[in-house]
N, C-alpha and C positions, 0 to 999 in steps of 0.2 A: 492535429497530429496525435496519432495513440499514445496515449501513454502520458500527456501534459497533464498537468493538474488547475483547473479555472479557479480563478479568486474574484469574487467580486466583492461589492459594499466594504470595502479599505477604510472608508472613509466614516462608514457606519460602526457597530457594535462589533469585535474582530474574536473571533475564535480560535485563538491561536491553539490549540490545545487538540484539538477535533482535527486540524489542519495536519499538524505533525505526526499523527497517527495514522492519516493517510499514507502521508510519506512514508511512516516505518511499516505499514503494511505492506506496501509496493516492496521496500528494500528489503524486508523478511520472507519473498518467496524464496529464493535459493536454500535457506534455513528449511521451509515448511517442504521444498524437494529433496531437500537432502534426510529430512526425517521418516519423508515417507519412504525414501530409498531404504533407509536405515528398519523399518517397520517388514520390508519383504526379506529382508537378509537374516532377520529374527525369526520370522515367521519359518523361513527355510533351514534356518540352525534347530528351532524347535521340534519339526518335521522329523528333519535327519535324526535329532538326537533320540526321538523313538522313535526310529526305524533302527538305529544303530544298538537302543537295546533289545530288539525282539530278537535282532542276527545273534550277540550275546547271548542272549538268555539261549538259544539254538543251539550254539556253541559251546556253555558251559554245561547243559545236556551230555555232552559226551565227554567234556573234558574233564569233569570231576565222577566219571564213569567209571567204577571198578563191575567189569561186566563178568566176573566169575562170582560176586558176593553175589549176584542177581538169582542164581542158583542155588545159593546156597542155605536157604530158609528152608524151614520143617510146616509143614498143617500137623494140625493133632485133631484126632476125633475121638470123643468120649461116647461110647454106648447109652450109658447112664449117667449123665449131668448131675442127679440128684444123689450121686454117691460119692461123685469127685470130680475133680475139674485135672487139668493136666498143660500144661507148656514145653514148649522145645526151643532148642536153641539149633543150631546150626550142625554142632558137633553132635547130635543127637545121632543114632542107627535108625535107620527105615527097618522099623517092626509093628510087627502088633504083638501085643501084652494083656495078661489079663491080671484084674487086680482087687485084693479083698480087704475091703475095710475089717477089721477086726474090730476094733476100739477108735474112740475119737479121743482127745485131749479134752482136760479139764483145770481149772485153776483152782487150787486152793481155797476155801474162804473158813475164816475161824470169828468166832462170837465170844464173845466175856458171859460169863456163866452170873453176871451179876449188872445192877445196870440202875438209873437213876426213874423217876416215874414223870419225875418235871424237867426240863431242860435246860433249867435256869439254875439246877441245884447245883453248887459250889462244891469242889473238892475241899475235903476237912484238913486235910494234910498234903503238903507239897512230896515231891520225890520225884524220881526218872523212871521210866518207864525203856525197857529196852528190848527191841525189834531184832531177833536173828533171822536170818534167811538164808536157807543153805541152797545153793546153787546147784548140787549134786559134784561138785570139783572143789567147791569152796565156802565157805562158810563169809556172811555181810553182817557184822552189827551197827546199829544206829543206837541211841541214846537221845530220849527227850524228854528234856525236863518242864514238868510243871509246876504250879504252885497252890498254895491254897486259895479257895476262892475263884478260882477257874473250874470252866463247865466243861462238857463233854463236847462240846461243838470246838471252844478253844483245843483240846486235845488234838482232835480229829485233823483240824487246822495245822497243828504245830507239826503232826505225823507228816503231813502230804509234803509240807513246805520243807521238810528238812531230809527226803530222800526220794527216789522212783520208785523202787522195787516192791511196795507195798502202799495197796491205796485202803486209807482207813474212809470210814464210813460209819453211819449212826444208822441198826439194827432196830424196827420197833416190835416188839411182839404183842402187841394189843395193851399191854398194860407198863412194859420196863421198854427205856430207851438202852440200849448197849452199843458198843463198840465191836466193829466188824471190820475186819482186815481179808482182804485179797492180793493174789498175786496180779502184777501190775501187768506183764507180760507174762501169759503162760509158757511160752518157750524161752524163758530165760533159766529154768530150771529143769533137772532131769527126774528129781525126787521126785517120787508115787506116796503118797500117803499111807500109813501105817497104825492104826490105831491103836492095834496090840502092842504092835512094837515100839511104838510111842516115837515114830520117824514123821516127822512135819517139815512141810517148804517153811512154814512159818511159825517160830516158835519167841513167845512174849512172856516176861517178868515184870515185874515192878509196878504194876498198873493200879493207879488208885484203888481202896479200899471197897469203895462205893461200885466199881466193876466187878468185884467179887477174886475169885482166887488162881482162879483156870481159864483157859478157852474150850469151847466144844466147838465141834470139825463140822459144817453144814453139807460140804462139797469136798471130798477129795482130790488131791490134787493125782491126775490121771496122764500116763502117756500114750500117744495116742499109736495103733502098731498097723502094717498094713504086710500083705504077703502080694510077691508077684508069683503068678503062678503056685507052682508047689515049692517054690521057696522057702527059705527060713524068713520066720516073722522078723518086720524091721519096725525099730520102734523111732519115735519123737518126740519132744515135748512140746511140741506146737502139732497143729495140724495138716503143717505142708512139710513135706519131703523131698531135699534136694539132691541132684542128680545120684537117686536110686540108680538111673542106668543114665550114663552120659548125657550131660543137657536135657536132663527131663526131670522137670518137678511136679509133682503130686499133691494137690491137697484135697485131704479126705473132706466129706462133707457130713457123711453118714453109714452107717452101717451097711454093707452090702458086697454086691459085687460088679464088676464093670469093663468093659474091652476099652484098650488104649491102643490108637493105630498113629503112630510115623510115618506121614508119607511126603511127597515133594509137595513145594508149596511154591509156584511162580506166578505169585499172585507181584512181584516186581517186576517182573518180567514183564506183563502185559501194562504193569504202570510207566513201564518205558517205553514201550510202543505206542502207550495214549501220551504221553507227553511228548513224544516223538511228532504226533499230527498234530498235534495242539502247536508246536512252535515252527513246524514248517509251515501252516497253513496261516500262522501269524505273520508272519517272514511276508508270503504272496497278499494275503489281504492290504501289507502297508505298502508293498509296491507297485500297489492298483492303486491305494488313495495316492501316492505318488507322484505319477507320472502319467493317473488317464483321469476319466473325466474331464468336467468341465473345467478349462484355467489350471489345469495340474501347477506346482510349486516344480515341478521338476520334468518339466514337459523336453520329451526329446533328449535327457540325461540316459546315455546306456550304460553306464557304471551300475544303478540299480536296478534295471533291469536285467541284467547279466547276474546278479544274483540269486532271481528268481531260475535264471537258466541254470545255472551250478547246481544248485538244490534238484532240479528238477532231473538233471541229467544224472545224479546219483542213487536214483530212485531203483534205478536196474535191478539188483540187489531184488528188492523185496517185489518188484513185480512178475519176478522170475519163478520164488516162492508161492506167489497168491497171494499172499499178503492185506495188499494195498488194493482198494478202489482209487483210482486217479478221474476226476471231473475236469472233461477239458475245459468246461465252459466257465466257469471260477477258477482251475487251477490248485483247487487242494483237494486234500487227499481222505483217505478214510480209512482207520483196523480191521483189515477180514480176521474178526474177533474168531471166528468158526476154524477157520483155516489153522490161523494159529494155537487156538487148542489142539487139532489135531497134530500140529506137528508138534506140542511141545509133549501129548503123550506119547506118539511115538518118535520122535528123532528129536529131544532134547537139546543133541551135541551142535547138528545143523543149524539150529535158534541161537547157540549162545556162538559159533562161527559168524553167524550174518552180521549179528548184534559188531563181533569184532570188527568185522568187512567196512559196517558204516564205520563205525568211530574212524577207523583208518583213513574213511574216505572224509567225510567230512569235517572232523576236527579241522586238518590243515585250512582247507576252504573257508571254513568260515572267520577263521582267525587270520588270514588274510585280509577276508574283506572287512572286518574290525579294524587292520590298520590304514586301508584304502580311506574308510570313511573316517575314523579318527585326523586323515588328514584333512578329509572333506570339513570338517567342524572347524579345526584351528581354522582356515581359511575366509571360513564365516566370520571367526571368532576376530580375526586382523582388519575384515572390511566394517567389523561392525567401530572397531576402537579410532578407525581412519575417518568413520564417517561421523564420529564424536568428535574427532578431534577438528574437521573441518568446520561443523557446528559452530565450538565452542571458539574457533577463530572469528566465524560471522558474526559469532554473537556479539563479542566485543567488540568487533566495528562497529554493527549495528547500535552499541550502548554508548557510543562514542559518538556517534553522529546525531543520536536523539540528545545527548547532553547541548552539542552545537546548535542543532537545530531550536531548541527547545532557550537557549540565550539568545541565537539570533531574533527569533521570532518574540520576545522578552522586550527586546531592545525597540522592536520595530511597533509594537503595542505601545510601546515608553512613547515614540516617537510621536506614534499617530496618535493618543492623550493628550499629549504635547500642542500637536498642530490644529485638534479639537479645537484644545482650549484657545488659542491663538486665533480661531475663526470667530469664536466666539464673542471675544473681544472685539475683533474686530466690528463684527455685526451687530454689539451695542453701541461701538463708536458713530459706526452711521445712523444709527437711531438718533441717538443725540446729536449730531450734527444734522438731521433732517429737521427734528424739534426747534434747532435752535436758526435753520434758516427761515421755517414754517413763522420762527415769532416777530421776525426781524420783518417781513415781508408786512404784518400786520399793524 
């Protein structure tokens, strides 16, 4: 009969152990079917779950879509690069400009008139040392103190660590090391340097004996000024210039002169229409691995294929335009990049209408079919916990019956030990009882 299990040599050396495991192998296929059931329901959640985020990612394309900002970026073209650079923002005017460096910025830098020869040489005397720096609105003092017996590199140290606005440094001029102070940010200040007038960003007292009695000025500290057109000169203490003319900054590079043009820049605009193919042709390529080929996971489900038909049906729109290459034979689509530059130089307002048209159209669709499939998943998600929990029901029978199994067949090992040994006996008893009639005979 199918399915019995043969035992023989009972009576020989007994394997209980090999025996029992046949038996739980037999009892364990419903387990080994119910896993592999369990192993397609996973593989079909897994499926779904990226298919459900490519329709997502589709969907939030549009739905975190402000399709007026898509419009509303600046290009900036500079004539000459090597005179300035230039930026815009949104709020910017569509013009062109022209524009004259005059002067560039300059920071500060001042040297001690006095200075050590070795670098190990020791201040003779302690004292503070005090740092002004006039902002051109306001005036910063710092105060650092030294001592005797510290060097010019300790100074230098104690300067940096104890403010920003001034970065000290060690000056060599061939023969003296000195102390050399700059400003840290040149456009933290408005002051121009003044030598006659004796007007400094950075002005120093109290400085060891050994630096001598003064600073001298290497670099003036300079602002930097530019003129639009025949403008009045506009000055800065840095290099760049913010919104001179609404949402447009400037920074000089060099002396000279240069055209600055504002114009549209929908350079978003085409990033939305390539992300546009990109996640509709993502959408159809998952609902080919799907549902065709060899063994589909979802052979025959018109739920997802019906969203390839949604999409496709809201195509109109841009094939009306020129738009779109549509590929019957794959199903995705392509940017007539050409088309679309021409409509966005000439008709604009038509581009950022269509752009409206989808959102309108497919936001709701696709967020539909996120909740279609989101029920598709829980679904998976209940057959998968049902088919654990039938499992874990077998299982314990299954562990309850090898416990039995595995005592009975204990017992019956006991037994048949038992009856061994009892043969055995026996079969010396007739030994000796053959010996003992064999000697009587003689």
């Amino acid at each position: 009969m199918a399915g019995d299990i043969m035992v023989s040599g009972l009576t020989g050396a007994f394997d209980s152990g090999a025996f029992v495991e046949q038996i739980l192998q037999l009892r364990s296929i419903p387990i080994q079917r119910l896993q592999q059931e369990k192993a397609l329901v996973q593989a079909k959640l897994s499926s779904l779950s990226n298919f459900v985020g490519a329709v997502k990612s589709f969907r939030d394309l549009f739905e975190n879509l402000d399709v007026d900002s898509l419009f509303k970026n600046r290009s900036v073209n500079v004539s000459d690069e090597s005179v300035l650079s230039a930026t815009a923002t949104e709020e910017a005017p569509l013009i062109t400009f022209s524009v004259t460096v005059n002067k560039l910025s300059s920071a500060e830098i001042r040297v001690s008139n006095g200075g050590v020869s070795d670098l190990n040489t020791g201040f003779a005397s302690s004292g503070t040392l005090t740092i002004t720096y006039d902002t051109g609105s306001a005036t910063e003092t710092f105060n650092i103190d030294y001592s005797t017996g510290e060097t010019l590199e300790d100074l230098v140290n104690k300067i940096n660590s104890s403010q920003d606005r001034v970065k000290a440094s060690i000056y060599y001029d061939g023969s003296t090391y000195r102390l050399m102070l700059s400003e840290s940010d040149v456009g933290a200040s408005t002051v121009e340097t003044d030598t006659t007038g004796g007007v400094y960003a950075i002005s120093v007292s109290g400085q060891p004996s050994e630096l001598g009695t003064d600073f001298d000025t290497i670099q003036l500290a300079k602002n930097a000024e530019i003129q639009i057109g025949s403008g009045s000169p506009i000055t800065s203490p840095s290099n760049e210039f913010s919104n001179v003319i609404t949402g447009v900054t400037i920074t000089a590079k060099a002396v000279g002169s240069s055209e600055v043009t504002i114009g549209e820049d929908y350079g978003k605009v085409r990033e939305f229409f390539s992300d546009f193919a990109e996640n509709f042709n993502g959408v159809v390529e998952m609902v080919g691995e799907l549902t065709g080929g060899e063994s589909p996971l979802f052979a025959g489900e018109g739920t997802i294929r019906l969203t390839q038909t949604g999409i496709v049906d809201r195509l109109d729109p841009l094939i009306q335009k020129g738009l779109i290459d549509y590929d019957g034979v794959t199903g995705k689509i392509s940017i007539n990049t050409d088309k679309l530059n021409e409509l966005l130089e000439s008709d604009p307002d038509s581009v950022k209408d269509l752009i409206n048209e989808l959102k309108d159209s497919y936001t709701p669709f696709l967020s539909g079919q996120v909740d279609v499939f989101g029920t598709f998943e829980e679904n998976f998600n209940l057959q998968i916990e049902r088919i654990d929990e039938r499992i874990s029901v077998l299982a314990q029978r299954l562990q309850e019956e090898e416990r039995l199994l595995r005592l009975e067949f204990s017992r019956l090992e006991a037994f048949i030990s038992r009856a061994n040994e009892l043969r055995e006996r026996f079969r010396m008893f007739m030994v000796s009882l053959s010996e003992m009639n064999n000697q009587g005979g003689s």
